[in-house]
N, C-alpha and C positions, 0 to 999 in steps of 0.2 A: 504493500500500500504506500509506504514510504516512497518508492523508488517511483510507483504511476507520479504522486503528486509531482514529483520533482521534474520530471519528465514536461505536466501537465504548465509547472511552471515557468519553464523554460519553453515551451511550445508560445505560451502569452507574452513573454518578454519577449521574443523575435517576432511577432505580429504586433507589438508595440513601436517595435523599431523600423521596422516596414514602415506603420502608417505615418511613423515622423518624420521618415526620411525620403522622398520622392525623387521620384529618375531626376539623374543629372547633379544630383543634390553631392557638392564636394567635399572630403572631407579638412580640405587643406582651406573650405571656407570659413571666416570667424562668424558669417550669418546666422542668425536664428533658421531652422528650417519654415519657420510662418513668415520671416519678416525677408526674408535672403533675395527675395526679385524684388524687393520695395527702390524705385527709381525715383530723387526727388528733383523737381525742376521749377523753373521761376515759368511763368509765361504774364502777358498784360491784356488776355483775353476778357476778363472782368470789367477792363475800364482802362484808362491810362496808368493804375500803380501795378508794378508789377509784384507777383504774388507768389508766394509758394505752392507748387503743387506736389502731389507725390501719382505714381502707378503702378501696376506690374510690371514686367519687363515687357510681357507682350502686346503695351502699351491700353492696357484696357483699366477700367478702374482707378481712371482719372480723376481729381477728388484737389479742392480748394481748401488749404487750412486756413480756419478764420483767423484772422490777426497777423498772419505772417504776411507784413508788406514790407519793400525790399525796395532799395535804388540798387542799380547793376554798378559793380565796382571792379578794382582789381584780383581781390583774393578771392579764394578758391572756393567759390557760393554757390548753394548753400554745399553743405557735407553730412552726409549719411553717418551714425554710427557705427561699428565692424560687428555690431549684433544688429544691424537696421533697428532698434527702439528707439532710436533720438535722431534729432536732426539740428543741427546747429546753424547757424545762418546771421549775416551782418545786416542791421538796420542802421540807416542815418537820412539826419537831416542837413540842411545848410550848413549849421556851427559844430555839427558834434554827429559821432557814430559811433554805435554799440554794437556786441555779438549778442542775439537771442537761443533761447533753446527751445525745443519742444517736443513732445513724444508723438510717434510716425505716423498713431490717427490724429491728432490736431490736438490734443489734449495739453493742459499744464503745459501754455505759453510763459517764457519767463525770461527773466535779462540775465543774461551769464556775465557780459564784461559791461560796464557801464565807465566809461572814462569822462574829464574833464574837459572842459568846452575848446573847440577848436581840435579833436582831437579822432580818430578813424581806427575803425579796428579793420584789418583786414588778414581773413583767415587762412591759416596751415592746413592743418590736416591731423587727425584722432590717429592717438596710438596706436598700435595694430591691437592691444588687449582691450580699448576704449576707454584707461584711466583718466587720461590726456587730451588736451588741445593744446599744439603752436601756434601762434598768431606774431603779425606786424601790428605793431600801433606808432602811427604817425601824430606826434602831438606837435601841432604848430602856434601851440601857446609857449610849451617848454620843453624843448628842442631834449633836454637830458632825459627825458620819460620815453623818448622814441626809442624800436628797438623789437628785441624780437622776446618774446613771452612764453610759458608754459601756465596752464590751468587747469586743475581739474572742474570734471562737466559739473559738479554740484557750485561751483565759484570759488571755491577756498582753494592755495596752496599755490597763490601766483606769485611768477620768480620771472623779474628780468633777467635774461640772460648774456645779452651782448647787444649791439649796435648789428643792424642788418638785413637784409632780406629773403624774400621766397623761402622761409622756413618749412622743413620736413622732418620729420622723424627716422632715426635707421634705428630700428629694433624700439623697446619704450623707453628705454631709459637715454637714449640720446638722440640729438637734435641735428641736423646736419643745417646751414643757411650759408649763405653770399654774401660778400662785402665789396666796398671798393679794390680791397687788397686781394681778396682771394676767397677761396671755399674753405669752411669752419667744420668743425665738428666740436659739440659739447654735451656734458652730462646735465641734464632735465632738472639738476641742482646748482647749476652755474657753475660749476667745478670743470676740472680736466679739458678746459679748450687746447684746442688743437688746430692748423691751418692746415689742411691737406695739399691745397694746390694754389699758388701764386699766382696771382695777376701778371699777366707780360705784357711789356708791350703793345698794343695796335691789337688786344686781343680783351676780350669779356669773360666772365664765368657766370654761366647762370643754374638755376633750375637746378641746385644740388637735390637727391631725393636718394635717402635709405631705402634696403633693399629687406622685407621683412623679418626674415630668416638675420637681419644685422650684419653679414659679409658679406654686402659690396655696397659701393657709393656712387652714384652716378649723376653726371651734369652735362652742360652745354658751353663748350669752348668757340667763340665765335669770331670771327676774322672782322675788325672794322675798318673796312675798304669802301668806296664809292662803289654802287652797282653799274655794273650786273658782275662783279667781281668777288661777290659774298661768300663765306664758307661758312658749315658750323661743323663742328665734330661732338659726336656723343660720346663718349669718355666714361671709362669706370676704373675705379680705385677702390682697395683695400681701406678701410676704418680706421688702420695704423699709418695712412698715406702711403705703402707700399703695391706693389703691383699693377703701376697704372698702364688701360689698354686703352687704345682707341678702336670703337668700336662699329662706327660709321659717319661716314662726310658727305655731305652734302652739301651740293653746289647751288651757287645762286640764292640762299637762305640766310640770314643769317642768325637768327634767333629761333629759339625751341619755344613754342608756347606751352609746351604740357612734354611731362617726363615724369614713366611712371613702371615702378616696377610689377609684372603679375605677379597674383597673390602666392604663386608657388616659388617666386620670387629667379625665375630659369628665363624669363624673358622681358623686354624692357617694350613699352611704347612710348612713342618719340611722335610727337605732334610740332611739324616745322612751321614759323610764317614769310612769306615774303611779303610785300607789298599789295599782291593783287590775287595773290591766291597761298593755298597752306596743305600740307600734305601729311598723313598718316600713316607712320610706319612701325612693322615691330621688327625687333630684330633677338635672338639669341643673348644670354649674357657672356656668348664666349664669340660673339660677333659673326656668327655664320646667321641664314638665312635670314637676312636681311628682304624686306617685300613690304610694297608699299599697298596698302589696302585701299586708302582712300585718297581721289586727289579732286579737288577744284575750286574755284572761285569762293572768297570769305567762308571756309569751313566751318568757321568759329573757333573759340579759344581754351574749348576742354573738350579732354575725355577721359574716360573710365573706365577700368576692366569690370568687367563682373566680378563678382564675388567669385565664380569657378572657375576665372581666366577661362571660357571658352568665348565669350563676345565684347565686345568694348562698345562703348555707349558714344556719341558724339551730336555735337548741333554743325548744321549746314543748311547753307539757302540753296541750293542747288532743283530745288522744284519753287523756287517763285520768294519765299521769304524764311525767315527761323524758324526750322523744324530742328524735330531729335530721331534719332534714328540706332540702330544698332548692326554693327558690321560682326561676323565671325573672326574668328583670330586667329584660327589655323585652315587649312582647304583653301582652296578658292573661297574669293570674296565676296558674300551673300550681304547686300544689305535693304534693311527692311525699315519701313518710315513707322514709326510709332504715336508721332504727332501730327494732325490734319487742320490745319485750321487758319484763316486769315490774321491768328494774331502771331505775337512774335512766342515762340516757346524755345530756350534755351537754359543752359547751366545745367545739364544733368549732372547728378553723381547718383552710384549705386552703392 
């Protein structure tokens, strides 16, 4: 009798696990299995403010969170949490901008960073465990408040950590960002900075961004030449500044607007701008199969893997104005419009 129940009970726990876990479902994803397709996006389809939305991936179950309104900025807006429960997001006015939070059906609206007048939060990116948020805040009331931030999502346990830009996360405990001088790395306590890679000459560093797995680092070294003479190269380095590869160049570009590691952390996307058009590439982290997925006219200025690195998320006007759309990320390039509609819809993260 012992041995039926035992049986009986391990027969329910594997039909538990079944109905938690659904095809495609990764394990190498931080997603909840309920909340793991949730896509959130600004669109100005309500009216002239633009708003936050969320949806499936398969772009169904499009849904207006009340109170989340939003001017379009620089940083990286809004941002999903790595369990989809939360959603973080920059609100401002004329004089002054904060970060909000909120949970992914619209619930418990609430101000996470509220800074002093004249001053702009503009966002990093959540830990890979979702302790954390990095941010930029530019204060142009008192120039020494500028800089780049850590916070946890409840609001306690904020640490300036240096002077600088496009902050990212490599692993949770350290922070990778840009300077005038060169690419940083530091610990999420202000301690142990580091400069990985110097400023040269006639040359930029952008887009530093940790690789989750915490062994490797990756940016955009960019050529500042007059066009049509531009280069950038995608670049990765070891955490100790050792091992650095070049790992793809690109002509006629010169800036990276989005660089991002997949979640299994084996492949990197490289989203380039020029001028008139901007292109979507993934490439290996050991610099083979390099393939451009997506190319054309104002692409827009992000994208996303999914949580199971099998598709990346992106906005482009390429049928008339800002839609969102999502492209596969290995195979030939399938891509499918998730968003239909005469307003502007853009900024996804997943």
């Amino acid at each position: 009798m012992m041995r039926s129940s035992h049986r009986m009970l391990c027969l329910l726990l594997s039909v538990t696990a079944l109905i938690c876990l659904p095809s495609g479902c990764s394990k190498k994803s931080t997603r909840s299995c309920g909340e793991r397709d949730l896509i959130a996006f600004l669109s100005d389809r309500s009216g002239d403010q633009y708003m936050l939305y969320t949806m499936q991936s398969d772009g169904t179950g499009q849904k207006m969170l009340e109170g989340a309104w939003l001017f379009l900025g620089p940083g990286r807006d809004p941002l999903v949490s790595p369990d989809g429960g939360k959603i973080v997001f920059a609100q401002a006015h004329k004089s002054h901008g904060w970060a909000m939070i909120v949970n992914a059906d619209g619930s418990d609206l609430d101000t996470l960073i509220k800074d002093t007048f004249l001053s702009f939060v503009h966002l990093g990116e959540w830990s890979p465990d979702g302790g954390k948020l990095v941010y930029r805040l530019d204060s142009y009331a008192d120039n020494s408040k500028s800089g780049v931030y850590v916070i946890n999502p409840d609001g306690s346990g904020k640490v300036r950590l240096d002077e600088g830009y496009d902050p990212r996360f490599c692993g949770n405990d350290k922070v990778v960002y840009s300077r005038s001088d060169g690419i940083y790395i530091i610990g999420t306590n202000g301690e142990e900075k580091m400069r990985l890679q110097e400023a040269l000459l006639g040359t930029g560093l952008q887009k530093p961004v940790g690789s989750p797995d915490r062994k490797k680092v990756a940016f955009c070294r960019g050529l500042v030449v007059p066009p049509p003479n531009e280069k950038c190269w995608l670049e990765i380095i070891n955490p100790d500044s050792s091992e650095q590869t070049q790992l793809a160049q690109i002509d006629g570009l010169p800036w990276a607007a989005e660089i991002e590691f997949s979640p299994d952390s084996e492949r990197i996307l490289l989203l380039v701008s020029g001028e008139f058009f901007l292109q979507l590439y993934v490439v290996n982290i050991d610099g083979s199969d390099l393939r451009l997925l997506v190319e054309g006219a104002t692409l827009g200025q992000r994208a996303r893997w999914s949580p199971d690195g099998s598709r990346i998320v992106f906005t482009s006007t390429k049928d008339g104005n800002p839609e969102i759309y999502t492209v596969n990320a290995s195979g030939p390039p399938v891509i499918k419009r998730l968003t239909n509609n005469l307003a502007d819809d853009c900024n996804p993260d997943w």
